[in-house]
C-alpha positions as CSV (number, residue, x, y, z in Angstrom):
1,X,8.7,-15.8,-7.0
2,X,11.7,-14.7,-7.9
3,X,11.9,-10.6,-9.3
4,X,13.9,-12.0,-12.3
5,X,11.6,-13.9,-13.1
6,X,8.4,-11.7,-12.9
7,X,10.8,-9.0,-14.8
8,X,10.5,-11.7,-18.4
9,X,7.0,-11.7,-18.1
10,X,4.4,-9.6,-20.1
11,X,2.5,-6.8,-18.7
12,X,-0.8,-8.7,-19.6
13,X,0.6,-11.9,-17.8
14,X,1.9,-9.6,-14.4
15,X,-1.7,-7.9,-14.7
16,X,-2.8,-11.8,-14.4
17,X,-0.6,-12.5,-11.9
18,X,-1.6,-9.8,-9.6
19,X,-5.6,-10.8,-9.7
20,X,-4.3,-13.6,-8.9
21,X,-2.6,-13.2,-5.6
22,X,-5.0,-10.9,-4.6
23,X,-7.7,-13.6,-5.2
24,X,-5.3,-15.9,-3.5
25,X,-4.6,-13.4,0.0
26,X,-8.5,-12.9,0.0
27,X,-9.3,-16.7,0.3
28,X,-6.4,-17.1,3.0
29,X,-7.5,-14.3,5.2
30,X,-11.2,-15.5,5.0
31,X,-9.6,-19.1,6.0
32,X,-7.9,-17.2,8.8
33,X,-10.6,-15.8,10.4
34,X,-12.5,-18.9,10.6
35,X,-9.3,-20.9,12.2
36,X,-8.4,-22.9,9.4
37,X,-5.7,-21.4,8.1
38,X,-2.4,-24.2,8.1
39,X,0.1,-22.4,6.3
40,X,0.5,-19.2,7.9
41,X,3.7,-18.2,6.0
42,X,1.7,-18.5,2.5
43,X,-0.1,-15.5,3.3
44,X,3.3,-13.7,4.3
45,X,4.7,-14.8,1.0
46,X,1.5,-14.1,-1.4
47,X,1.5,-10.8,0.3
48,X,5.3,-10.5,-0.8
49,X,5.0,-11.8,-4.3
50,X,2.2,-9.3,-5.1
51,X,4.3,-6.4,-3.5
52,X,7.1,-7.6,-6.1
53,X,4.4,-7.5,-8.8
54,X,3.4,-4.2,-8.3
55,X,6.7,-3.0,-8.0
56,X,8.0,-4.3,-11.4
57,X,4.3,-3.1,-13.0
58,X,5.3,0.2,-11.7
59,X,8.9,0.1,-12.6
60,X,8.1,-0.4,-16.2
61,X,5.3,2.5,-16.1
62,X,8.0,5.2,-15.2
63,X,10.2,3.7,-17.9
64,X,7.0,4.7,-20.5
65,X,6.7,7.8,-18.8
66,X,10.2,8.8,-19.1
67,X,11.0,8.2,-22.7
């Protein structure tokens, strides 16, 4: 996902987004373990998306803090 992108949405639907991928990296893992994961480079890019998540959730709370 692309940061523009993830920058037009809510807070509520980022907040959504992030349980999401951190549902999403918990079920890959688990399949990893057990040898049955087929994608490897999902989990590399889940991992990324949620790291862009966070980053634009905490962008926006320094913003508040500031002004």
């Amino acid at each position: 996902m692309e940061p523009k992108q993830l920058r037009e949405m809510s807070d509520e639907e980022l907040a959504q987004k992030r349980l999401e991928l951190k549902e999403e990296i918990f079920h890959l893992k688990l399949r990893r373990a057990a040898g049955r994961l087929e994608g490897p480079m999902k989990l590399r890019q889940d991992k990324r998306d949620l790291a862009r998540v966070e980053t634009v959730l905490r962008e926006r709370a320094l913003t508040r803090a500031e002004g």
